[in-house]
C-alpha positions in Angstrom: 46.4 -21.9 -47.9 44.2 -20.0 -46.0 41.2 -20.4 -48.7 41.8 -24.3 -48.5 41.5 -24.3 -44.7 38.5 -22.8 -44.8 37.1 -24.7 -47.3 37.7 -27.6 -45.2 35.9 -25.9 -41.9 33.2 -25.5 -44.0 32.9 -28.9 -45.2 33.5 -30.6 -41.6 31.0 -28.3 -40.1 28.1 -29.3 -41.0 29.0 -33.0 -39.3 30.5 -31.4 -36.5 26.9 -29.7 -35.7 25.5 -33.1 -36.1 27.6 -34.4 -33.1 27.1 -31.3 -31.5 23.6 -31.1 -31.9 23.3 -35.2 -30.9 25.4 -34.3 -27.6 22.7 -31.4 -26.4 20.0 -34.1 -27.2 21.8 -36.4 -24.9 22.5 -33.9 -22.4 19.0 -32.9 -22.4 17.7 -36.5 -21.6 20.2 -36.8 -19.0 19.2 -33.6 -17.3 15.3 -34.5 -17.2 16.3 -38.1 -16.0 17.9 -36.2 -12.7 15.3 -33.3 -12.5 12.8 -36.4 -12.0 14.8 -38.1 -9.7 15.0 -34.7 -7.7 11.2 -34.3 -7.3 10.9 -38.0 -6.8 12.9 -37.5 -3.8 11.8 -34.0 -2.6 8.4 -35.4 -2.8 9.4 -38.7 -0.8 10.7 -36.3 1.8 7.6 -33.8 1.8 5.8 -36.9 2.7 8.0 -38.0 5.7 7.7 -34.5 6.6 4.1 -34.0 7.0 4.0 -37.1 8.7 6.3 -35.3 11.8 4.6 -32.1 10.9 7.5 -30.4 10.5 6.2 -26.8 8.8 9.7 -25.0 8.6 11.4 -27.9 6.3 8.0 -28.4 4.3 8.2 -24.4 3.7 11.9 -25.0 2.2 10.7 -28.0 0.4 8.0 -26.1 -1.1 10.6 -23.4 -2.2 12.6 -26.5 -3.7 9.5 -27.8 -5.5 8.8 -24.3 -7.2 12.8 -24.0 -9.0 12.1 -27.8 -10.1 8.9 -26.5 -11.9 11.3 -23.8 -13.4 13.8 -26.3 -13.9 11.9 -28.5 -16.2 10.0 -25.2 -17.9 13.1 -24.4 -18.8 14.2 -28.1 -20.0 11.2 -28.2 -21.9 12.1 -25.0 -24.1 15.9 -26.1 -24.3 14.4 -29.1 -26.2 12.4 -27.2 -28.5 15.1 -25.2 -29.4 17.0 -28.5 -29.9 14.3 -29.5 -31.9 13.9 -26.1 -34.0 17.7 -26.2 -35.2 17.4 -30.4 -36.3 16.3 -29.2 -39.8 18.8 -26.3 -40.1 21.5 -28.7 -39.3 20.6 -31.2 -41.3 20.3 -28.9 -44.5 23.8 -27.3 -43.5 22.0 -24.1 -43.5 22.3 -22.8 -39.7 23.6 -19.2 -38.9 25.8 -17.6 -36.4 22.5 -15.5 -35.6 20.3 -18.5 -34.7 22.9 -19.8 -32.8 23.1 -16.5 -31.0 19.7 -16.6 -30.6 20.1 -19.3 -29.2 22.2 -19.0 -26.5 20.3 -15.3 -26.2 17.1 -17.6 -25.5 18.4 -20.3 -23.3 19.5 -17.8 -20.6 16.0 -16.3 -20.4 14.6 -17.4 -16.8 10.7 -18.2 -17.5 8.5 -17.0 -14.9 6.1 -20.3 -14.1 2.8 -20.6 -12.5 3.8 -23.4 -10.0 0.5 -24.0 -8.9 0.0 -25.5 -12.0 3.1 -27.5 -13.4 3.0 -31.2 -12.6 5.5 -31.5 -10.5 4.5 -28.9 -8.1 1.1 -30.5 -7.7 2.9 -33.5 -6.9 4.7 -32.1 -4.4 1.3 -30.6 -3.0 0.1 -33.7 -2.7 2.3 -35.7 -1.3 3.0 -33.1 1.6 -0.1 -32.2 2.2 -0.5 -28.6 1.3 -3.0 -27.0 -1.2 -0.9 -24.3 -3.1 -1.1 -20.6 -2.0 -1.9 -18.9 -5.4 -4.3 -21.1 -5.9 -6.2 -20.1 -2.5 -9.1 -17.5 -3.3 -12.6 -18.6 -3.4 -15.9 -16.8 -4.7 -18.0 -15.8 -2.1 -21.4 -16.8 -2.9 -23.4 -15.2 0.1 -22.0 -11.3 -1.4 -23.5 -10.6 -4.8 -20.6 -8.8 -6.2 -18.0 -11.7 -6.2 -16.1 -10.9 -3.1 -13.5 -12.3 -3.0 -12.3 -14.1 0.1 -9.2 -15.9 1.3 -9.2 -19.0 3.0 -6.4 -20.6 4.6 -4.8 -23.9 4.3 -5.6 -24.9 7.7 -9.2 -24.6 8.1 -10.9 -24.6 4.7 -12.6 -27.9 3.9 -11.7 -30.6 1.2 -15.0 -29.0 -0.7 -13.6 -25.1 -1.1 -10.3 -26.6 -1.6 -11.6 -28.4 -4.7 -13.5 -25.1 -6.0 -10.3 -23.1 -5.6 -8.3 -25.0 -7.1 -10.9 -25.6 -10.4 -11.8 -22.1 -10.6 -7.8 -21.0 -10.3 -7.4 -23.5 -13.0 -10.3 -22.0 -15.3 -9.1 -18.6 -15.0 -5.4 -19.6 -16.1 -6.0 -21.9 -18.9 -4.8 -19.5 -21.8 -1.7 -17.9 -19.3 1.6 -18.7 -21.4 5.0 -19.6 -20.1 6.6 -16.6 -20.2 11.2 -15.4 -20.9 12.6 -12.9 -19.1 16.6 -12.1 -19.9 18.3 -10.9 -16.7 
């Protein structure tokens, strides 16, 4: 009895990991549809804001606008992982251990350069504020690259612009990086 019981699990498994498998998909695309939505409206607010110049809420806002870029950084590799096991599923061959691995994977938190996911920009723009991290510029009157920080305040569109670009030169090869806690 118990060998024919098992035989069975083993035979309605691999569909049941099909369904499974097609429900995390779904739950994925449903999840990036409302993290969208979310920025969509954080950035319509952020825009409002700046208007009343209202620097505490735009602060908070900003705070928001970082966990969405960790949100979707972590959406993104959800997906991937989704994608990774299609091919085990579909051959019937998937382990406990990937599965655990899994799981193991999906509760690492990544740490994210905000100043450079879309949907932080985004934010930046519509409210109005050039991001932080992305604020040191290269003195060019000291000969030994001091470097110099300039505040969002009274800096002009033209060092704004070269901070940002030479931020963004400097981190082009950085990679996402998973931390378990």
């Amino acid at each position: 009895m118990d060998a024919e019981l098992e035989a069975n699990i083993q035979q309605a498994l691999p569909s049941a990991l099909k369904m499974a498998l097609y429900a995390a998909n779904k739950q994925y695309h449903e999840l990036l549809k409302y993290t969208i939505e979310g920025v969509d409206s954080l950035c319509n607010n952020a825009a409002f804001l700046k208007d009343l110049e209202d620097q505490e809420h735009l602060q908070q806002l900003d705070e928001t606008a970082k966990d969405f870029a960790v949100l979707e950084t972590q959406l993104r590799r959800y997906k991937a992982q989704l994608k990774s096991l299609e091919p085990l599923v579909e051959s019937g061959r998937l382990e406990q251990s990937k599965i655990d691995k899994l799981l193991k994977s999906a509760l690492a938190k990544p740490r994210v350069n905000a100043s450079k996911h879309d949907f932080y920009k985004k934010f930046c723009d519509r409210a109005g504020v050039v991001p932080v991290v992305s604020w040191f510029v290269f003195c060019g009157v000291v000969a030994d690259a001091n470097v110099m920080h300039v505040s969002s305040h009274h800096a002009s569109e033209q060092q704004r612009s070269q901070a940002v670009a030479a931020a963004d030169q400097d981190e082009e090869d950085d990679e996402e990086e998973y931390v378990v806690e």
